[in-house]
Backbone as a chain_set.jsonl record, in Angstrom:
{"seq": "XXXXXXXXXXXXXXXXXXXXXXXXXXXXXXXXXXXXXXXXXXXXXXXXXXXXXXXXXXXXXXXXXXXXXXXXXXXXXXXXXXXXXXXXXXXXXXXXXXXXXXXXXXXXXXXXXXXXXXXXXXXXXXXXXXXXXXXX", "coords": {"N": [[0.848, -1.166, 0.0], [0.796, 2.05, -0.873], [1.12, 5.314, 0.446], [0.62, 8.702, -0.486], [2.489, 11.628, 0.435], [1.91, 14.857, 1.967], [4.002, 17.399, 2.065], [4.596, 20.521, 1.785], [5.856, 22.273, -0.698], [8.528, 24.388, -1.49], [8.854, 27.634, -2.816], [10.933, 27.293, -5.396], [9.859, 24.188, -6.556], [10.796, 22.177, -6.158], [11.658, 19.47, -3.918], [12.93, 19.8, -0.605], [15.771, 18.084, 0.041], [15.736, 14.684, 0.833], [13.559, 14.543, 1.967], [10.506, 13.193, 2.23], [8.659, 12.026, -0.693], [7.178, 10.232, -1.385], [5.373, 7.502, 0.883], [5.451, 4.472, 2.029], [4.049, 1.363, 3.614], [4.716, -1.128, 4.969], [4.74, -4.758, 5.6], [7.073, -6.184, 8.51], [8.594, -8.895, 7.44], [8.476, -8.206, 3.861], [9.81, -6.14, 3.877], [12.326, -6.591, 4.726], [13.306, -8.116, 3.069], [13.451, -6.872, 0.698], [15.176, -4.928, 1.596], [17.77, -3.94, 0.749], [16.513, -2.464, -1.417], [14.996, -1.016, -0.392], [16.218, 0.973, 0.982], [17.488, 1.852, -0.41], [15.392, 3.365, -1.825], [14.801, 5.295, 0.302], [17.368, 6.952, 0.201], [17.139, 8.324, -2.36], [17.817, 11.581, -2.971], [15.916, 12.585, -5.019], [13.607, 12.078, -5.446], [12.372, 10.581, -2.674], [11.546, 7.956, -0.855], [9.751, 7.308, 2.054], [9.667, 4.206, 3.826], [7.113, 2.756, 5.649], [7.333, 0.617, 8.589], [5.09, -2.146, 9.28], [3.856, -3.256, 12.367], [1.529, -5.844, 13.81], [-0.319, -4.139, 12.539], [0.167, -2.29, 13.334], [1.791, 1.122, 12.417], [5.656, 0.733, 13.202], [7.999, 1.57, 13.02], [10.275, 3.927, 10.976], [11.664, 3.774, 7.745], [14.031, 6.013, 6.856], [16.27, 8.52, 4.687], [19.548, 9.218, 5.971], [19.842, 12.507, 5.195], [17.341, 12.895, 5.834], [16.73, 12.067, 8.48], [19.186, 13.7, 10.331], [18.118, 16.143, 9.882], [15.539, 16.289, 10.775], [16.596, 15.93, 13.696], [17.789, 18.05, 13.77], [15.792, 19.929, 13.502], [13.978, 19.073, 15.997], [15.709, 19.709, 17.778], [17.253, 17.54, 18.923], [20.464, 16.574, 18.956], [22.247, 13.861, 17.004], [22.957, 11.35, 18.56], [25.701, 9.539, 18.186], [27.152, 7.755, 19.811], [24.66, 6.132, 21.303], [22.988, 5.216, 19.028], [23.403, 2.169, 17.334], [24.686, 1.134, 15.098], [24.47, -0.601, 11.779], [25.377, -2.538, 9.859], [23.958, -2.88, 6.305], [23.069, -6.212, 5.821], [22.857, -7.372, 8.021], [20.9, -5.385, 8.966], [18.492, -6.197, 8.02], [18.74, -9.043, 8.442], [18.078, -8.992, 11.274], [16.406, -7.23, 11.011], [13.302, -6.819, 12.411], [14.191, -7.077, 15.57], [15.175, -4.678, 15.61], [13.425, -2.389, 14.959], [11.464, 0.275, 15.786], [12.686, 1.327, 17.432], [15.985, 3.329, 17.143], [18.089, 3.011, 14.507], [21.371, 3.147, 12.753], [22.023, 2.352, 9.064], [24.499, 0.946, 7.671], [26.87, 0.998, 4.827], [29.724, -0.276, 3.502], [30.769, 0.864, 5.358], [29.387, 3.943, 5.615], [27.24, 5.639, 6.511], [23.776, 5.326, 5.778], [21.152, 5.51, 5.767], [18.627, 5.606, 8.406], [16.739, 4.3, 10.685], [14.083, 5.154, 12.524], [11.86, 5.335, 15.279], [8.075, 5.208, 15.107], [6.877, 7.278, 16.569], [8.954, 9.309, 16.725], [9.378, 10.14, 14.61], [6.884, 11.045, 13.598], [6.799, 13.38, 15.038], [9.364, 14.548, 14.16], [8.48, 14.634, 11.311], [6.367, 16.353, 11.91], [7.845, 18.672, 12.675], [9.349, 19.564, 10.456], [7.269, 20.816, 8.813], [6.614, 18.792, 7.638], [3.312, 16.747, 6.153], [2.154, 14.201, 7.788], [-0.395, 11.201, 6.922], [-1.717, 9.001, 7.631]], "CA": [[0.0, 0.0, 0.0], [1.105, 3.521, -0.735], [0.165, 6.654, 0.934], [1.386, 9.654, -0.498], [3.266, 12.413, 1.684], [1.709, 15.973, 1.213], [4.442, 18.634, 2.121], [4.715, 22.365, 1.01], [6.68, 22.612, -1.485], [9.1, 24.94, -1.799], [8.69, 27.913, -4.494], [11.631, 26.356, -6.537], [9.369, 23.482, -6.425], [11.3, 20.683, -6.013], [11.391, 19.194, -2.502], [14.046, 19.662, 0.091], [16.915, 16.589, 0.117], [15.379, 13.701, 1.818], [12.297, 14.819, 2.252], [9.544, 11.646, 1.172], [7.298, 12.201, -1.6], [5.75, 8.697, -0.806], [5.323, 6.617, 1.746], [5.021, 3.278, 2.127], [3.19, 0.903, 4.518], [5.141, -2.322, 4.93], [5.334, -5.233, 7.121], [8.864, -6.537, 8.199], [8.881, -9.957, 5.991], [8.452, -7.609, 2.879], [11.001, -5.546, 3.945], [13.291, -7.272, 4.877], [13.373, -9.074, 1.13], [13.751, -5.452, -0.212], [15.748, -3.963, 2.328], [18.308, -3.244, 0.086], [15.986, -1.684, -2.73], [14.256, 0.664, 0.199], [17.623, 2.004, 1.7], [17.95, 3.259, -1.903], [14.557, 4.14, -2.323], [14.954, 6.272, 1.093], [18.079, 7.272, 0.108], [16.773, 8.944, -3.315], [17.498, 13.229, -3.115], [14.674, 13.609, -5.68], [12.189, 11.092, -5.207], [13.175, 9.727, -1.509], [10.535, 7.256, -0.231], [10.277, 6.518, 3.168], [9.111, 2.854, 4.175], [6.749, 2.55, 7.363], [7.591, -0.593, 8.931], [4.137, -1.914, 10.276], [4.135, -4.963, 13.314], [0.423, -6.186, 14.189], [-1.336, -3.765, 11.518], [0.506, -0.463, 13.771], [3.153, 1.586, 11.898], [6.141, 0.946, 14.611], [9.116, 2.354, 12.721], [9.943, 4.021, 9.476], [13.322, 3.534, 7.527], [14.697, 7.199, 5.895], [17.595, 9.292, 4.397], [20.504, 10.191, 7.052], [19.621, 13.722, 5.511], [16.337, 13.537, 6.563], [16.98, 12.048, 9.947], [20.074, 14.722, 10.617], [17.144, 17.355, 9.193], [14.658, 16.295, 11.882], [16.697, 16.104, 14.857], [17.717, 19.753, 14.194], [14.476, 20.726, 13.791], [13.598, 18.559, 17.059], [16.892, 20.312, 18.783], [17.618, 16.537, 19.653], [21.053, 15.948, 18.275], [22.483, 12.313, 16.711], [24.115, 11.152, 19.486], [26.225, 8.277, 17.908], [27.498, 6.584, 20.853], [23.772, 5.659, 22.008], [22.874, 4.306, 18.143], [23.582, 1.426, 17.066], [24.952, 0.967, 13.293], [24.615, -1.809, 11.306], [25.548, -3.14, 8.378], [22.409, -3.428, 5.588], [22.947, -7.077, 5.767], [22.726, -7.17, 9.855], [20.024, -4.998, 9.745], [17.711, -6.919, 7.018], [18.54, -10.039, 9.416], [17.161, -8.442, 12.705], [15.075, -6.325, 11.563], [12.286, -6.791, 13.81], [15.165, -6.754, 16.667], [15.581, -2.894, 15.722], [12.174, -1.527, 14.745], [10.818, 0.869, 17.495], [14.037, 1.955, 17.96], [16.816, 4.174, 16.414], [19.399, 2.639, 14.128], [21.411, 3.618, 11.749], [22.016, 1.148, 8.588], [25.901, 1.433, 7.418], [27.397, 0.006, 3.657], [31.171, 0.117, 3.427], [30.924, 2.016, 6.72], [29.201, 5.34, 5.301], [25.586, 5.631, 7.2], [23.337, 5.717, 4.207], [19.743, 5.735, 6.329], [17.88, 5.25, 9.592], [15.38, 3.366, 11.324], [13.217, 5.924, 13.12], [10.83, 4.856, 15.803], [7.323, 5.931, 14.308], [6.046, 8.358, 17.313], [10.059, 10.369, 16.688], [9.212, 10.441, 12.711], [5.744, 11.622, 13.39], [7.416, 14.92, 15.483], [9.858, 14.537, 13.15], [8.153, 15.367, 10.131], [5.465, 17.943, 12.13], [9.057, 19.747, 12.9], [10.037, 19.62, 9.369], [6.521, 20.551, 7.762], [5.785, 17.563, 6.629], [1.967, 16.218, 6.304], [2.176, 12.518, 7.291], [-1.219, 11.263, 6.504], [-1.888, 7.599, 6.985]], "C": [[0.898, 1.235, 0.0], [0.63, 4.462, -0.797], [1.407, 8.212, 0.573], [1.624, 10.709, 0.812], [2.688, 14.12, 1.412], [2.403, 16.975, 1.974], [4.235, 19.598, 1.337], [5.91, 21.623, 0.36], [7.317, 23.874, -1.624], [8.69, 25.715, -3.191], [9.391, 27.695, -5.913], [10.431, 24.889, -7.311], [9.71, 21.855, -6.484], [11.395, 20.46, -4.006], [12.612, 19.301, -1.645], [14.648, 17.988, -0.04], [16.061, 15.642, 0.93], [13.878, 13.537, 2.196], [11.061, 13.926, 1.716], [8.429, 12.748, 0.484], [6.405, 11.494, -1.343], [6.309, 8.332, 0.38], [4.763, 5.406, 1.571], [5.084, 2.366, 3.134], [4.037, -0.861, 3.987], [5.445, -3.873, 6.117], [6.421, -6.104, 7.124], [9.211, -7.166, 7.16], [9.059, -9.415, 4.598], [9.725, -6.854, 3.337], [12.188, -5.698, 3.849], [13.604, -8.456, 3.926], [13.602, -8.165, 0.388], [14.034, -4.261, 0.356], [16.731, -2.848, 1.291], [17.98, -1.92, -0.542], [15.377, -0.323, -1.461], [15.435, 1.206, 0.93], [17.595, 2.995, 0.473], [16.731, 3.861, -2.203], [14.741, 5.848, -1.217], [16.187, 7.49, 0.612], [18.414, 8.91, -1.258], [16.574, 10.724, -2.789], [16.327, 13.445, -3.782], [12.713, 12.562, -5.607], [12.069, 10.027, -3.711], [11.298, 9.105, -1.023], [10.615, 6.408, 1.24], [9.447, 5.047, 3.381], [8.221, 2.925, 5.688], [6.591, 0.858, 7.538], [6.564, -0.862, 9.592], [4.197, -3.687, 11.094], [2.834, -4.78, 13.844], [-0.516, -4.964, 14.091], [-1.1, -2.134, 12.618], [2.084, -0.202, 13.374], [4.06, 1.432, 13.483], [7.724, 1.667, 14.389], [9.219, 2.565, 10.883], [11.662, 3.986, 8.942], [13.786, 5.325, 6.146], [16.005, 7.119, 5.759], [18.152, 9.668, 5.73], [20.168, 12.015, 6.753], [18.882, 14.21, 6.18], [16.655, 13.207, 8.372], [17.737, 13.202, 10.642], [18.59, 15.924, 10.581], [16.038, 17.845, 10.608], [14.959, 16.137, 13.423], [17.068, 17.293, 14.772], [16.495, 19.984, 14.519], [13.713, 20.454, 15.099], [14.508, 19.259, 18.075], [17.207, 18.609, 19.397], [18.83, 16.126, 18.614], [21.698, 14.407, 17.456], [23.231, 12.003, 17.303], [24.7, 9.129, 19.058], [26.577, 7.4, 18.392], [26.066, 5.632, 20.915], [22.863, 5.214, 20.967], [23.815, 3.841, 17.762], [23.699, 1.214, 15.374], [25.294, -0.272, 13.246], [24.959, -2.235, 10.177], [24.211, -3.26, 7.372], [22.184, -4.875, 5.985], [22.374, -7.695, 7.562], [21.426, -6.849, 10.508], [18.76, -5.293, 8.814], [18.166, -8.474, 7.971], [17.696, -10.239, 10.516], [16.64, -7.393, 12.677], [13.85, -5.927, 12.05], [12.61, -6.535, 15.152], [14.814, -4.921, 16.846], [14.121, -2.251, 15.338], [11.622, -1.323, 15.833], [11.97, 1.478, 18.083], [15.048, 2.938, 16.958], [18.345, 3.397, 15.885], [19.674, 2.866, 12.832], [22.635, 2.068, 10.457], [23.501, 1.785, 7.56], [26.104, 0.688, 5.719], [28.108, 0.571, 3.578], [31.383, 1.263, 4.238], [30.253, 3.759, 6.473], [27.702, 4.677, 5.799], [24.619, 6.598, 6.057], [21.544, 6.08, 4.554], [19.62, 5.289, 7.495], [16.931, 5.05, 9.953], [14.942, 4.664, 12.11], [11.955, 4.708, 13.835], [9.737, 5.578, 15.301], [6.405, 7.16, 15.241], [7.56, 9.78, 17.061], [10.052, 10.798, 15.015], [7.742, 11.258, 13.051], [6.286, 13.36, 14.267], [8.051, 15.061, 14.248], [9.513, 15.437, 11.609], [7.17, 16.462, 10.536], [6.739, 19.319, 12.529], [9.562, 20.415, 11.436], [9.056, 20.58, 8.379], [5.958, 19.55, 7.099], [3.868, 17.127, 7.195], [2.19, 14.619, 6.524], [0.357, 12.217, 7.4], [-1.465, 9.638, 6.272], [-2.81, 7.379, 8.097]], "O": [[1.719, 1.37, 0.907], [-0.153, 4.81, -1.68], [2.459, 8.577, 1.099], [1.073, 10.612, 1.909], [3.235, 14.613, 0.425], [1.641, 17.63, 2.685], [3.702, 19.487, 0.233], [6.638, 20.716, 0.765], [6.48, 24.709, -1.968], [8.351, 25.176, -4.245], [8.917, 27.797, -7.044], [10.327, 24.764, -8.531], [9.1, 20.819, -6.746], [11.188, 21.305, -3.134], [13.538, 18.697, -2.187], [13.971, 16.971, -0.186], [15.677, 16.195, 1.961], [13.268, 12.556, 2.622], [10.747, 14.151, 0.547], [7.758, 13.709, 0.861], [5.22, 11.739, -1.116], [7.391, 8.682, 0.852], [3.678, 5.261, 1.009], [6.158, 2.375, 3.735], [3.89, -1.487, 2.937], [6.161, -3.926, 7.117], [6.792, -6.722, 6.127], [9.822, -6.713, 6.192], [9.837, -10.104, 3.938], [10.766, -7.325, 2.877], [13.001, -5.141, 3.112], [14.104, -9.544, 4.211], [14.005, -8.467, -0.735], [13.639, -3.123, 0.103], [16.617, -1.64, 1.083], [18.547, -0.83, -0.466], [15.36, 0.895, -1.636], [15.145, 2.21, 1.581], [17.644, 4.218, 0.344], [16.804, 4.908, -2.848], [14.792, 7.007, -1.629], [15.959, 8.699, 0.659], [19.189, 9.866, -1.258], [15.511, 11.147, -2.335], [15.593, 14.346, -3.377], [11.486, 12.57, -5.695], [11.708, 8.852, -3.782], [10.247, 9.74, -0.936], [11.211, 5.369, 1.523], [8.336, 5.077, 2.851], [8.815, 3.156, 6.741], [5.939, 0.082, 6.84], [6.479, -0.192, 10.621], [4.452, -4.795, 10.621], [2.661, -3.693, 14.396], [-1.291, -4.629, 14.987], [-1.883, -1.185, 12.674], [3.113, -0.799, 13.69], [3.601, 1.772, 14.573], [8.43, 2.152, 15.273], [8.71, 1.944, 9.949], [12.639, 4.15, 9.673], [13.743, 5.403, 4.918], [16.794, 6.306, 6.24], [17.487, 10.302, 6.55], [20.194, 12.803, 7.698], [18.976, 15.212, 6.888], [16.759, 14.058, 9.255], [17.11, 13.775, 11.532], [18.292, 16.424, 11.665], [15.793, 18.91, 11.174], [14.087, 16.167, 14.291], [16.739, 17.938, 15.768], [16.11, 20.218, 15.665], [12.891, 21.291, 15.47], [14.071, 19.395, 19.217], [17.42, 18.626, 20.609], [18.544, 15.495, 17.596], [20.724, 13.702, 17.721], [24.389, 12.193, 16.929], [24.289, 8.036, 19.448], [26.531, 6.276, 17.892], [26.204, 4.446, 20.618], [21.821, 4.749, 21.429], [24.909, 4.397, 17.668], [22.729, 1.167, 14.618], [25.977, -0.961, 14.003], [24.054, -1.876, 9.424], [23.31, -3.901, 7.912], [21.098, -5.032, 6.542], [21.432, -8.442, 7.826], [20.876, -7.263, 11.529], [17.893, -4.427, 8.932], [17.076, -9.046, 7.945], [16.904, -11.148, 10.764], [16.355, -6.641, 13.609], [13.451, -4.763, 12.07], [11.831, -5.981, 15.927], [14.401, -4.231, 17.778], [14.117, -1.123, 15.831], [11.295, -2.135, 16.697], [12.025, 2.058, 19.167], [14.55, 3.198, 15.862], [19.366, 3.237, 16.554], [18.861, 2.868, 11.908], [23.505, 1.273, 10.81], [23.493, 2.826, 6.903], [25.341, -0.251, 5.494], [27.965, 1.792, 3.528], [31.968, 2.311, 3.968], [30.687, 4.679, 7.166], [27.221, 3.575, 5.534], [24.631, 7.767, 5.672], [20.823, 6.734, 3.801], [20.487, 4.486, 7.841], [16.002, 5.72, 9.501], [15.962, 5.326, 12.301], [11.397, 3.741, 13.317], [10.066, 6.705, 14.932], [5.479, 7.811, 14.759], [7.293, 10.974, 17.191], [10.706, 11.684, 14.465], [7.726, 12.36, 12.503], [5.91, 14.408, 13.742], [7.478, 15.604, 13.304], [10.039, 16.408, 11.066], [7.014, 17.423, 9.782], [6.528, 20.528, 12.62], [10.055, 21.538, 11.326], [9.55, 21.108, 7.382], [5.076, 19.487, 6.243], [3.393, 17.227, 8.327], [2.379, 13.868, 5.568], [-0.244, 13.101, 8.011], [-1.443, 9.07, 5.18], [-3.392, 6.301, 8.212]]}, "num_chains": 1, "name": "protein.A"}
């Protein structure tokens, strides 16, 4: 299922970096078969799609861009305190990912942190910090 994302747009009209156009409604088993493909979908500057990870039919975490995450703890004033997440490898975190959903982790390839797990009540500030409409 996909639920689009309705932010403002900018009068350029392209969307800030990171920022989801879509959203999508997923539960782990799917995910975690196309982890890969949604790191990169998240990962996407112009078309970034975030994933909501849902466990017993309630969104419980969503998987974005490091821009957007970085984006929304400014805007939250809660910085990324790296000691107290946990980075993983894609492969690590497409293993246990049910382990980490509900929680904050960030998903590493060849050590560069390419996206993050967001718990889905710190994405829902998150994006009301940012502007964003989430809408599901």
């Amino acid at each position: 299922m996909s639920v689009m994302a309705a932010p403002r747009r900018p009068v350029s009209g392209r969307y800030p970096p990171g920022m989801a156009t879509t959203r999508e409604l997923m539960g782990i088993g799917a995910a975690r078969a196309a982890l890969r493909t949604r790191v990169d979908l998240a990962r996407n500057e112009t078309d970034a799609v975030h994933t909501v990870l849902v466990v017993d039919l309630q969104p419980r975490g969503v998987l974005v861009s490091m821009t957007w995450r970085r984006a929304a703890a400014t805007a939250l004033e809660e910085p990324l305190d790296l000691a107290a997440v946990p980075i993983v490898g894609i492969t690590s975190l497409r293993d246990r990912l049910g382990s980490y959903v509900g929680q904050h982790a960030i998903a590493a390839k060849h050590q560069e942190a390419v996206a993050a797990l967001v718990p889905w009540d710190w994405y829902l500030r998150g994006a009301k910090a940012l502007g964003e409409t989430v809408d599901i």
